[in-house]
C-alpha positions as CSV (number, residue, x, y, z in Angstrom):
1,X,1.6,-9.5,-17.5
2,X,2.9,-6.7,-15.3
3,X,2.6,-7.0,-11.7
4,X,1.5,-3.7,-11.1
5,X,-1.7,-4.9,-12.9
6,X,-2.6,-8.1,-10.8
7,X,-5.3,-7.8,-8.4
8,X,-4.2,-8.1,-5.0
9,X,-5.8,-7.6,-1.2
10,X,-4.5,-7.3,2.5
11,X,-6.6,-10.0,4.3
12,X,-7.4,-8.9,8.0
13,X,-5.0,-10.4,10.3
14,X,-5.4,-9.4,14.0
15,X,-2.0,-10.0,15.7
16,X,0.1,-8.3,13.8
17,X,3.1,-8.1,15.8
18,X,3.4,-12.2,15.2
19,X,4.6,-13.5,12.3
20,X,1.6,-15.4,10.3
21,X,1.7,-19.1,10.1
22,X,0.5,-21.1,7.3
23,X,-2.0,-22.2,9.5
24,X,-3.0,-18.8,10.8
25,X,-2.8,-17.8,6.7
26,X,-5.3,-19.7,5.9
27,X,-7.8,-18.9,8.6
28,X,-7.6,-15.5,8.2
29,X,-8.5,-15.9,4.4
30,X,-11.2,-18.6,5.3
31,X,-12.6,-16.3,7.8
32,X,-12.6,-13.0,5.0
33,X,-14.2,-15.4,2.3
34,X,-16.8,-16.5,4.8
35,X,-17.6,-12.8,6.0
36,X,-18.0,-12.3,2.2
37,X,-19.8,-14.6,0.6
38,X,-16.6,-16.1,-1.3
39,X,-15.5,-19.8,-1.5
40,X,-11.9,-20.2,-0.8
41,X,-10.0,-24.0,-1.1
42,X,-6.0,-24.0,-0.5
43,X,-3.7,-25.6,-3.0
44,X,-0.3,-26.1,-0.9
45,X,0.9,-23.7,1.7
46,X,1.4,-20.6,-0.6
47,X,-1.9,-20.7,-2.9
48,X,-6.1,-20.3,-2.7
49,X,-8.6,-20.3,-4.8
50,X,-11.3,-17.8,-4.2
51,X,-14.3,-17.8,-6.1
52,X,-12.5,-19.6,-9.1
53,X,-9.6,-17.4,-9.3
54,X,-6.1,-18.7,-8.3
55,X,-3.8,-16.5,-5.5
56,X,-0.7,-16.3,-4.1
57,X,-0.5,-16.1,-0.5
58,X,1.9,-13.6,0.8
59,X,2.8,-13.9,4.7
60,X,5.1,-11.1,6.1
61,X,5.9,-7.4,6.5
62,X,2.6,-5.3,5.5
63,X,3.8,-2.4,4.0
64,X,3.5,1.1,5.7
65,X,2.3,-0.7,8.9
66,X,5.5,0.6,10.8
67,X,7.1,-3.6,11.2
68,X,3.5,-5.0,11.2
69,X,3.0,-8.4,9.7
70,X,0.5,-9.8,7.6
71,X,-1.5,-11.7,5.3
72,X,-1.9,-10.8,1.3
73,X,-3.1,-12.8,-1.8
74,X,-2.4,-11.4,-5.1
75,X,-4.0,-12.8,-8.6
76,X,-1.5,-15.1,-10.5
């Protein structure tokens, strides 16, 4: 499947002039599931599972943010 057509989110990160951790990663994305209502559980640095669907976990530039990093999960 095209990429274009993957569901994907920017998860709230609020230092954005640091670059994300793994650790950091995955607390920002616990902290958005919990705010939501969603269940989250890592598998390995680079991949969650929220509310039975599998994401890749993106950690770098957010783009249009002017050099601002940050945290993204897009559907496999």
């Amino acid at each position: 499947m095209l990429n274009i057509l993957k569901k994907s989110f920017w998860v709230p990160y609020p230092d954005g002039s640091v670059y994300p951790t793994v650790s950091k990663a995955h607390q920002a994305i616990a902290d958005y599931c919990a705010q939501n209502g969603f269940s989250c559980a890592f598998h390995g640095d680079d991949e969650v599972l929220i509310d039975g669907k599998a994401y890749d976990i993106y950690r770098g530039y957010e783009t249009g943010s002017r050099g601002n990093y940050g945290v993204k999960c897009r559907e496999k």
